[in-house]
Backbone as JSON, one array per atom type, in Angstrom:
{
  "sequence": "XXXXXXXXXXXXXXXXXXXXXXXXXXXXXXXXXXXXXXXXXXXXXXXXXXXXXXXXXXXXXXXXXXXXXXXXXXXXXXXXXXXXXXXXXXXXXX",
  "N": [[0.82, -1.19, 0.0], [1.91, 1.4, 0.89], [3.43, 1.69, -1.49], [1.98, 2.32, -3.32], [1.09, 5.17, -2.55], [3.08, 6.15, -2.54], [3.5, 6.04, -5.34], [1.72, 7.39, -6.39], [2.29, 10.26, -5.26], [4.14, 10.82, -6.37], [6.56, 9.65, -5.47], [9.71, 8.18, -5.12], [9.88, 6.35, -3.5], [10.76, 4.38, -0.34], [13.87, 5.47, -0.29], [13.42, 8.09, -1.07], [13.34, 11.68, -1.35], [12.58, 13.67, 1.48], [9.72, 15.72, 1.7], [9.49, 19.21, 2.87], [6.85, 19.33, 4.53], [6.11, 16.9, 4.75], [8.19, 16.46, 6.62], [7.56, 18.05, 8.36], [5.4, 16.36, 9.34], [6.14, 14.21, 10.51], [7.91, 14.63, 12.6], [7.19, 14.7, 15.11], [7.2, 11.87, 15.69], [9.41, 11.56, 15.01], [11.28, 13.1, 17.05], [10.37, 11.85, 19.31], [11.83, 8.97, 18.45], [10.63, 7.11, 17.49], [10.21, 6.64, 14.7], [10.25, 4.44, 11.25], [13.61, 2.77, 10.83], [14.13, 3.63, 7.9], [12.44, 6.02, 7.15], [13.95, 7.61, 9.65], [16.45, 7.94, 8.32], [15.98, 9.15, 5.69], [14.74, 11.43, 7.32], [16.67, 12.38, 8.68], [18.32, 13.28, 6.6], [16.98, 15.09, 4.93], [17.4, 17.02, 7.26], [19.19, 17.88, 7.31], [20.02, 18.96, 4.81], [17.76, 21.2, 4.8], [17.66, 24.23, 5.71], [15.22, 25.74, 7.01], [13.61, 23.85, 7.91], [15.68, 22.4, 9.5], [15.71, 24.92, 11.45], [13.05, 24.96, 12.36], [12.78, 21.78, 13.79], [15.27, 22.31, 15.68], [13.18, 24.92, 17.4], [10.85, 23.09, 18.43], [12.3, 21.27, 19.97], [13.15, 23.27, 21.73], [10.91, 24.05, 22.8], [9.59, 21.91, 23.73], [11.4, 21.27, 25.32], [11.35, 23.48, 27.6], [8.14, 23.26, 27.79], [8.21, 21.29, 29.38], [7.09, 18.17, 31.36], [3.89, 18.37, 30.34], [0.47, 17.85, 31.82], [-3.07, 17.15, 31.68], [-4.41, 17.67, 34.22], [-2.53, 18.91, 35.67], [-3.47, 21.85, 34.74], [-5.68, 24.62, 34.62], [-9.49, 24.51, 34.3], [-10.26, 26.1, 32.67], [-7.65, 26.74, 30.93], [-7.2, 24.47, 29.68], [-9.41, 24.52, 28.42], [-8.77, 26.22, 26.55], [-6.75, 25.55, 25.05], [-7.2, 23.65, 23.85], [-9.35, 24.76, 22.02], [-7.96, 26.14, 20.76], [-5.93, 24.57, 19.32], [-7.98, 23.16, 17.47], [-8.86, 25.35, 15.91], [-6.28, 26.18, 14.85], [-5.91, 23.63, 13.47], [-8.32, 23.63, 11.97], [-7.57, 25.25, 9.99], [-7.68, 27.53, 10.3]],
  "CA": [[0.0, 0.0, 0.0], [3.06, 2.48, 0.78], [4.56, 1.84, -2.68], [0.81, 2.7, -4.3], [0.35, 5.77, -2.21], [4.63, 7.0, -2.76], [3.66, 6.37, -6.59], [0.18, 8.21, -6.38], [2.36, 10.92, -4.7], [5.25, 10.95, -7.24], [7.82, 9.75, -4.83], [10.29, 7.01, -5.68], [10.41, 5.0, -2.55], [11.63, 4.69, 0.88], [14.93, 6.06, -0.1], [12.79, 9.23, -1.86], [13.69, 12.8, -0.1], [11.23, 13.68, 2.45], [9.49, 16.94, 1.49], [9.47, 19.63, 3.77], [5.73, 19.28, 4.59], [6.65, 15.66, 5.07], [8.7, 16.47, 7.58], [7.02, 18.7, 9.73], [4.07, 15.58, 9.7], [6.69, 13.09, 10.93], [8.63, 15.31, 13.57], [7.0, 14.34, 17.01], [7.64, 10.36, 15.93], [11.47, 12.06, 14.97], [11.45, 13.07, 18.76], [10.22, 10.12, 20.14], [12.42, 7.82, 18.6], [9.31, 5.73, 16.68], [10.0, 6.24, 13.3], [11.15, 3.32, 11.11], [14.66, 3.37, 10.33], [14.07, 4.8, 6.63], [11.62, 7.2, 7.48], [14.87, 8.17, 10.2], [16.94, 8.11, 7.37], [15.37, 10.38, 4.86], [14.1, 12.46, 7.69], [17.95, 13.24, 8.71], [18.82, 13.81, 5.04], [16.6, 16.32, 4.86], [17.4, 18.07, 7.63], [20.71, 18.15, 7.16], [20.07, 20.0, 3.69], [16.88, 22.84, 4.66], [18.14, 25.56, 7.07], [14.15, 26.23, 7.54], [13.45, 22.16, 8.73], [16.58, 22.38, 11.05], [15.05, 25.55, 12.52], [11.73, 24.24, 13.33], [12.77, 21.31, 14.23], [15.37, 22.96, 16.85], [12.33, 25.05, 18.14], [9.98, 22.21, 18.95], [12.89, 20.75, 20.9], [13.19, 23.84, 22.82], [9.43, 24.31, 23.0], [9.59, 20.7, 24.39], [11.9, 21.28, 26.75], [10.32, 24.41, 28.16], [7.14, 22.66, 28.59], [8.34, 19.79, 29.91], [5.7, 17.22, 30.54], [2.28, 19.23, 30.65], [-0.55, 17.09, 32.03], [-4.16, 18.11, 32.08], [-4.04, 17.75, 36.09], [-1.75, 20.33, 35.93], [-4.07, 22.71, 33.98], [-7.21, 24.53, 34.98], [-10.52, 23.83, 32.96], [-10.23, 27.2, 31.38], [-7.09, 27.04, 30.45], [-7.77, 23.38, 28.81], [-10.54, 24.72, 27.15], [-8.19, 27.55, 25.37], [-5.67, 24.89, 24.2], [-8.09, 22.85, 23.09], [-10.01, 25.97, 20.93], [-6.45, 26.89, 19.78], [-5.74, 23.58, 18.04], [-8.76, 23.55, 16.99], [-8.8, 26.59, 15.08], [-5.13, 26.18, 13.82], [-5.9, 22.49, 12.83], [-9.06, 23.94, 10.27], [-6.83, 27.13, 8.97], [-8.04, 29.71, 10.77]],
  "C": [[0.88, 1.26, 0.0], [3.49, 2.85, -0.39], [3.24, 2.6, -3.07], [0.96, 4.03, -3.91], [1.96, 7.07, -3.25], [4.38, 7.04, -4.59], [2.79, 7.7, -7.09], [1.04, 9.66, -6.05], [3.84, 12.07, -5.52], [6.85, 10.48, -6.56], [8.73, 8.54, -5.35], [10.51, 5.94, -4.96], [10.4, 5.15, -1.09], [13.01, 6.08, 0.73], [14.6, 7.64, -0.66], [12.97, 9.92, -0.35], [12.47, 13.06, 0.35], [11.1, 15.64, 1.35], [9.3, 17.52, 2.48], [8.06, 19.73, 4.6], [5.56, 17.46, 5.42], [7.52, 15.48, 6.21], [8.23, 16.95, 8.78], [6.01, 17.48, 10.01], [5.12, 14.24, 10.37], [7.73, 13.47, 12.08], [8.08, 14.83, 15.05], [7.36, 12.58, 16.47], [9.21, 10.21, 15.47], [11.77, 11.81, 16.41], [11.39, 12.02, 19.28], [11.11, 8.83, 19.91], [11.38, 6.83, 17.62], [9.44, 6.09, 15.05], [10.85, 5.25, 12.93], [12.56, 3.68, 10.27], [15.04, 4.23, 8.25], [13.62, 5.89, 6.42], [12.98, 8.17, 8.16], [15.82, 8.6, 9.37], [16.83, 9.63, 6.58], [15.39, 11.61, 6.09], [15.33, 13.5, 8.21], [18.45, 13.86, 7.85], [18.42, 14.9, 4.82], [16.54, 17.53, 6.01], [18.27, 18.76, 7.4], [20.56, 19.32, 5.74], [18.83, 21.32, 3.6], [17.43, 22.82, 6.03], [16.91, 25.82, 7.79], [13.59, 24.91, 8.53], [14.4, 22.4, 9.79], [16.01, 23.17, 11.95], [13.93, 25.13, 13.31], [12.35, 23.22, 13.78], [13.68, 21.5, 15.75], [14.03, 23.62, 17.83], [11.41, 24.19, 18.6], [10.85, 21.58, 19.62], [12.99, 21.92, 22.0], [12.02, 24.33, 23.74], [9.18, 23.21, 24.37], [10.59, 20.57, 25.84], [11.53, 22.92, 28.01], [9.4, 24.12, 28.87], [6.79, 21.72, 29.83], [6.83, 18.75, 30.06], [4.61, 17.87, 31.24], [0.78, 18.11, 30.55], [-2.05, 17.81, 32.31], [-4.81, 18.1, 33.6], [-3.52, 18.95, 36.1], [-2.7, 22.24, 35.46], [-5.73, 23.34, 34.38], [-8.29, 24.4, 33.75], [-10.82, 25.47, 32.11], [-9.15, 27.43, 30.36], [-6.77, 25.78, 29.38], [-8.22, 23.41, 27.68], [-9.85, 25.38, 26.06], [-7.59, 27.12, 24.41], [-6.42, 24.33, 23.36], [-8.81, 23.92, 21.9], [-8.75, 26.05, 19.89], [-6.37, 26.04, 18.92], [-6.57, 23.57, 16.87], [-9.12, 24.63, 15.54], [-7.56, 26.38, 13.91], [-5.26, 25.01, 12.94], [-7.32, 22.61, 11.32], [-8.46, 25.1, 9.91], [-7.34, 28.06, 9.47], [-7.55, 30.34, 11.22]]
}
């Protein structure tokens, strides 16, 4: 199904460069450690060559370590609600 979707998509493969769009959608399973080693692959390749990917991806490490781990215990129910609106919003384009 991967190969159908990478043809559908114009890509050539596993070993095909990540696009930068492609990258930002595979960055928290970067962090974590869970991507599979080609995905890790590519996804270093390309950072290594955009200046704009390295940046973001630096800031979401420093974002991440800032936050550290934010539990909704920790959070009151207004300020829940806000995060929750925010995504929200940013996740349909608005």
């Amino acid at each position: 199904m991967r190969d159908f979707f990478n043809r559908l998509l114009g890509r050539r493969g596993d070993d095909a460069a990540l696009s930068c769009q492609e990258m930002v959608e595979l960055v928290t399973d970067y962090l974590e450690g869970a991507l599979p080693p080609a995905d890790h692959s590519r996804f270093e390749a390309h950072i290594a060559g955009c200046e704009g990917c390295t940046m973001y991806l630096r800031q979401m490490r420093e974002m991440l370590e800032l936050l550290g781990e934010l539990t909704t215990d920790s959070l009151s129910p207004q300020a829940e609600g806000e995060l929750l609106a925010t995504f929200r919003d940013w996740k349909a384009g608005a």
